[in-house]
N, C-alpha and C positions, 0 to 999 in steps of 0.2 A: 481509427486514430493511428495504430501500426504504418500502414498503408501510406498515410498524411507524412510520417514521420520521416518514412523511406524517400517520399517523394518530394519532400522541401530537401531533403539534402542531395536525393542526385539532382534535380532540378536546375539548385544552385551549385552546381558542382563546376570547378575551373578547370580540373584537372592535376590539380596538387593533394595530398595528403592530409584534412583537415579535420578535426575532432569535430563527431558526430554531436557533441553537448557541446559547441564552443558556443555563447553566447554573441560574438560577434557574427554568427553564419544564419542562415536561415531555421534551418533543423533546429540549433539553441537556442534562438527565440521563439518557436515553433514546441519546443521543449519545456522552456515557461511556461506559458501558455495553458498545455496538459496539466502542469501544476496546478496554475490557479483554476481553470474547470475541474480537474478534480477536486479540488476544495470546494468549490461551488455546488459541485454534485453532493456531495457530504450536505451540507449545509442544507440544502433543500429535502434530501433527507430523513433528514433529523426535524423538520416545519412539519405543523399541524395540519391536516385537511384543510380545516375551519379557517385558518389562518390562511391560506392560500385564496381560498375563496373570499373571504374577507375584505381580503388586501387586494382585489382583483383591480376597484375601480383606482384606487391607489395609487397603483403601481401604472396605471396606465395614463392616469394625469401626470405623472411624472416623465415616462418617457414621453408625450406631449410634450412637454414644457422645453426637453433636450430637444427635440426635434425643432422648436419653433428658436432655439437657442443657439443651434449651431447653424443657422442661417445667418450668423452675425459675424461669424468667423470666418479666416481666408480662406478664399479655395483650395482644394487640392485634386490637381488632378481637371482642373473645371468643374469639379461638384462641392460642394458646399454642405459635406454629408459628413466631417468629420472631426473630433475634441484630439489633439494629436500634442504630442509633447516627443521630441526627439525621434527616434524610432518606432516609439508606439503611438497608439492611439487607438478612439472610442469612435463606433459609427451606431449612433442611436436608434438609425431605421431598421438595425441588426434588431436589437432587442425590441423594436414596436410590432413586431410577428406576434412574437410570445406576449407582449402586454393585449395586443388585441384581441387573442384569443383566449385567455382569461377573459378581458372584458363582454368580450361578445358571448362568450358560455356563461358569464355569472348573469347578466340579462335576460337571458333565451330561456334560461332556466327557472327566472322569477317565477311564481304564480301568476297565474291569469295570462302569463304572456303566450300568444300563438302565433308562429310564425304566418300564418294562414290566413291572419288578420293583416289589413293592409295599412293601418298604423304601425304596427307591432315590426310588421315589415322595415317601413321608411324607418322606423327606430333603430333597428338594429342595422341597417344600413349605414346610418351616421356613422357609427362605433367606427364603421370602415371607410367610409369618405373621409372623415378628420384626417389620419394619419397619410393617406391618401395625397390629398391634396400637399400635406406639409414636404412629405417626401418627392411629389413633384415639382417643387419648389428647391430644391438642392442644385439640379436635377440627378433624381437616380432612377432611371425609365425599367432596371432587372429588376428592384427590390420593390418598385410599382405592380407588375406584372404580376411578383407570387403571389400580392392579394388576390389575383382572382381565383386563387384557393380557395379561398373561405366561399364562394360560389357553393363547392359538393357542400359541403357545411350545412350550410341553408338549406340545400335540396335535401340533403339525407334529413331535418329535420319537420321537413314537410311544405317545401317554398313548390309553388306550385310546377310541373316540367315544360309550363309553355315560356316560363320566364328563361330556359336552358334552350330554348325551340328560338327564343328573339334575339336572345344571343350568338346563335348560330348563324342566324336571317343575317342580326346585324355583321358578324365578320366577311359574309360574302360578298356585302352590301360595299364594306369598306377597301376589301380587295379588289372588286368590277370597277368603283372610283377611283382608283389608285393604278390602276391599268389603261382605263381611259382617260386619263386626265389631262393628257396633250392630243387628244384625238379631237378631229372636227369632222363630223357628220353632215353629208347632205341629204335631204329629204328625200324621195324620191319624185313625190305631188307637187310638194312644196318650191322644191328648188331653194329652201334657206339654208345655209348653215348652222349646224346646233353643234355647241361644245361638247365634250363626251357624257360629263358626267347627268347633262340635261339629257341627253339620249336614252339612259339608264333612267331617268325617271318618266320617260314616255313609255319605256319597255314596261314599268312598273302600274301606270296607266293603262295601258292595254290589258295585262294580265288582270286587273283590279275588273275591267268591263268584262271580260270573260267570266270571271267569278261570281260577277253581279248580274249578268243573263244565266246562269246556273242557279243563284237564287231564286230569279224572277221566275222560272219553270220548272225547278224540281224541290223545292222548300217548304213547307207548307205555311200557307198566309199568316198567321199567328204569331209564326218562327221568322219572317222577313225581316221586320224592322231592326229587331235585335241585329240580324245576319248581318244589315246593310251601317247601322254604327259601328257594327267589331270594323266590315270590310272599309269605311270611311276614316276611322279612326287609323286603322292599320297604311292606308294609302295617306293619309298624312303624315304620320310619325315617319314612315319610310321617307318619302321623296323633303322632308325636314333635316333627317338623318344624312340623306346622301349628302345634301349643299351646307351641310356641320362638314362632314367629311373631308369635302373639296376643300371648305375653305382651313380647315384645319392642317391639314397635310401643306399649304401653299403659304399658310403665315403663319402658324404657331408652331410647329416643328423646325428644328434647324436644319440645317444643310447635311448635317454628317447622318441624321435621323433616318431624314429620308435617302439618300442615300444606302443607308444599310437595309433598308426596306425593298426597294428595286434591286439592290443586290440579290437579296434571297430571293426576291421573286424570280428573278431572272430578264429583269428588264435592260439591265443595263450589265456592261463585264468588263470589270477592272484587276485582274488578279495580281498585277505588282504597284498597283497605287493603292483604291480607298477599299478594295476585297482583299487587300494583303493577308490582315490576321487571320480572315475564314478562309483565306487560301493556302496557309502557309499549316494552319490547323490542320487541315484535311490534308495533308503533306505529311505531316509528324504521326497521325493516326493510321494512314497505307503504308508510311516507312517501315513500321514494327510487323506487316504480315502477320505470319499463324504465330510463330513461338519469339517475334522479337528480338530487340539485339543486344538486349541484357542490361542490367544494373551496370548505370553511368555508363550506358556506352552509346546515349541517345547522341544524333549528328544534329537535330534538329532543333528537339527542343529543351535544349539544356542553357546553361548562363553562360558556355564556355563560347556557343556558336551562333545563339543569339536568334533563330531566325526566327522564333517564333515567340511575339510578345506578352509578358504576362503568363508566361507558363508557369509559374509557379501558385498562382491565384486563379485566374478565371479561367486561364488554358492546363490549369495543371492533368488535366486527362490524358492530354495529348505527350505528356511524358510518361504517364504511366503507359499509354497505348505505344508509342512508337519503343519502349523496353521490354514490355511484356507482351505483345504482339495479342492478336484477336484472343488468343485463351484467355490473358491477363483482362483483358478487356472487358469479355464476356462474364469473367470471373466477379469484376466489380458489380458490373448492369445486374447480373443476379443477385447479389449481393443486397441491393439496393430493391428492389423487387419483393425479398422476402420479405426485407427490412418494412419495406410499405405496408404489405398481406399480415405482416406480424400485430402492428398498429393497427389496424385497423382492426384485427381478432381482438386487439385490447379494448377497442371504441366497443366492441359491439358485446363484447361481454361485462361492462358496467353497469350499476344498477341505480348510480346516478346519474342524472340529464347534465349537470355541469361538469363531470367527468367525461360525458360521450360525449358532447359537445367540445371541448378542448382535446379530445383526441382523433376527433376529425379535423380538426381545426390543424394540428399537429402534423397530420397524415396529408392534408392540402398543403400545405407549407413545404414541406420535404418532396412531396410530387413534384411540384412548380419547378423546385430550384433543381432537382433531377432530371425532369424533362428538359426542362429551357438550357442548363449547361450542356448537357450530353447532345441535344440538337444544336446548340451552335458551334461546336467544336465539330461535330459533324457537318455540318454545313448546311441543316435542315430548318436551320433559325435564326435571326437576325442575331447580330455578334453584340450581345449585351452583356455588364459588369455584372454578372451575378456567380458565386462560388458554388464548387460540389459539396453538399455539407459533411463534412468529417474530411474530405480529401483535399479540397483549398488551402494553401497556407493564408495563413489572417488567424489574427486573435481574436478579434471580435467575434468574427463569421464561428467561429469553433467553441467561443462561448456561451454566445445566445442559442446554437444550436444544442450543446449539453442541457443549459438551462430547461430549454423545449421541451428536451426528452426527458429529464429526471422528473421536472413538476410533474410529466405524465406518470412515470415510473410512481410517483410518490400518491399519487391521485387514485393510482389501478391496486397498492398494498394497502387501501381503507377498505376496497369495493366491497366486503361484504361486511361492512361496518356500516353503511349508510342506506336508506330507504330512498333516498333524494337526491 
């Protein structure tokens, strides 16, 4: 939060003399802010276990209800993600992190319930499609993504490793379509033309018949049938998956979407039009070298010069890196590493399941928004609106984030008060 504080004020720094607490600058409102999460942190606290657990389904109907609420309100920005009054304002898909992870650790926790079962499964699923879908509906495609947190969650809970094995299948699947998608193949026998993404499912055909003369001679008869549903099953859902793909990428994503997607893949190169900000990022981050060019003395990414947008919220690394050069840098990424390894010593020494459960949950959340800003201000990932937590200026982003941690903090000072 130190760090945050430094960096919302050089950030917006113009180059004149301006009080670090002024409430008209960034820093002073960035200084509120602390106030009320430190009250917030108090406050949680001082809350009963029981209470927290309790209140879990609660609390999560509630941020629902915001979520399906501020879909009614004007956009800002293009998203439709936020309760705003003057210069502040409420972004509710902040706090549906922290409501879904209570929800989904007070369920996983029930009795009777196993992840391993595959009702139990699609159950606890929902918890995370709901909020899902509402926040896809804003659009806010960064704060979609760190769901895929809650993935470790499930796995470290006991979700089986082939459901992280078709996850995998499927992103390769998504990227080969998205590579060929203006490609037109001709046969070699044939002499027809096939569009790309059909060529990828001939590939998948092939390999499928390879597999299936490996059963037919080395499996034993018993074991075929089975073999030959996983392998049929699997050779549908695939070549289903691709033509979802295709046609997703070409009518339901926008133009700036895709776009930012062939960017990072390296399909396409526009580095003073629509790659501007990931190009001007990766500018501000080599500008600062080993030891940086000091507090407020950034050229690039400060308010005075403008060239790099959002530096203050979703680029604000890039002011920290182009002043405090790779050590400062390096400084943070460790920073944020123990920070994770810490969390997680705390998940794994609870001795209840709704506590480990929400501090994995906790430890996937903070991953997400770690990796995905620090790669795209790198240039390693597509340039999405998602904050570093604690180092972002936003009041929300820095509330819901305290909230996160203290429930855990508050959750890890019962641990050896509970059996459950």
């Amino acid at each position: 939060m130190l760090i945050n504080l430094l960096n919302s004020h050089s950030s917006g720094y113009y180059g004149e003399s301006v009080s670090f607490f002024n409430p008209d600058t960034q820093s002073g409102r960035q200084f509120i802010w602390f106030g009320v999460s430190i009250i917030a942190a108090i406050f949680i606290i001082l809350l009963e276990r029981s209470f927290i657990k309790n209140s879990a389904y609660i609390f999560y109907g509630v941020i629902m209800l915001m979520l399906i609420a501020v879909l009614f309100f004007p956009p800002i920005n293009g998203q439709k993600s936020w309760f705003g009054y003057g210069s502040f304002g409420i972004q509710p898909s902040e706090f549906a992190k922290t409501a879904t992870a209570l929800a989904l650790a007070r369920f996983m926790s029930t009795i009777n319930i196993k992840i391993q079962n595959r009702q139990d499964t699609i159950r606890a699923l929902l918890f995370l499609l709901a909020p899902c879908i509402l926040i896809f509906l804003q659009p806010d495609a960064g704060t979609l993504l760190v769901f895929l947190g809650f993935v470790f969650v499930l796995y470290r809970e006991g979700l089986s490793g082939n459901i992280l094995m078709l996850t995998l299948l499927a992103i390769i699947l998504s990227v080969l379509t998205i590579f060929v998608k203006d490609a037109v193949v001709e046969l070699p026998l044939i002499g027809a033309d096939v569009a790309g993404h059909f060529m990828i499912i001939i590939v998948v055909v092939i390999i499928s018949l390879a597999i299936a003369f490996i059963i037919r001679n080395f499996i034993q008869k018993r074991e075929r049938r089975r073999a030959y549903v996983l392998l049929i099953t699997g050779l549908v859902m695939s070549s289903s998956f691709i033509m979802v793909v295709d046609y997703a990428y070409e009518s339901v994503l926008q133009d700036h979407q895709r776009t930012r997607i062939e960017l990072t893949l390296g399909m396409r190169e526009d580095p003073d039009g629509e790659d501007y900000n990931r190009n001007r990022a990766m500018a501000a981050v080599g500008s600062g070298k080993l030891t940086g060019k000091g507090y407020k003395e950034a050229t690039l990414a400060n308010a005075k010069h403008g060239h790099v947008p959002e530096q203050t919220t979703d680029f604000a690394f890039c002011t920290w890196s182009e002043e405090w050069g790779f050590i400062g840098s390096s400084a943070v990424v460790i920073l944020f590493v123990v920070f994770l390894i810490r969390i997680i010593g705390i998940a794994e020494r609870q001795r209840s399941q709704f506590s480990r459960i929400y501090a994995y949950s906790v430890a996937g959340i903070f991953f997400m928004h770690f990796m995905i800003n620090i790669g795209m201000v790198t240039g390693i990932a597509p340039v999405i609106g998602i904050p570093l937590p604690f180092i972002s200026y936003g009041g929300s982003s820095l509330l819901s984030f305290t909230v996160l941690l203290f429930i855990l903090l508050r959750l890890d000072s019962e641990r050896m008060e509970v059996l459950r």
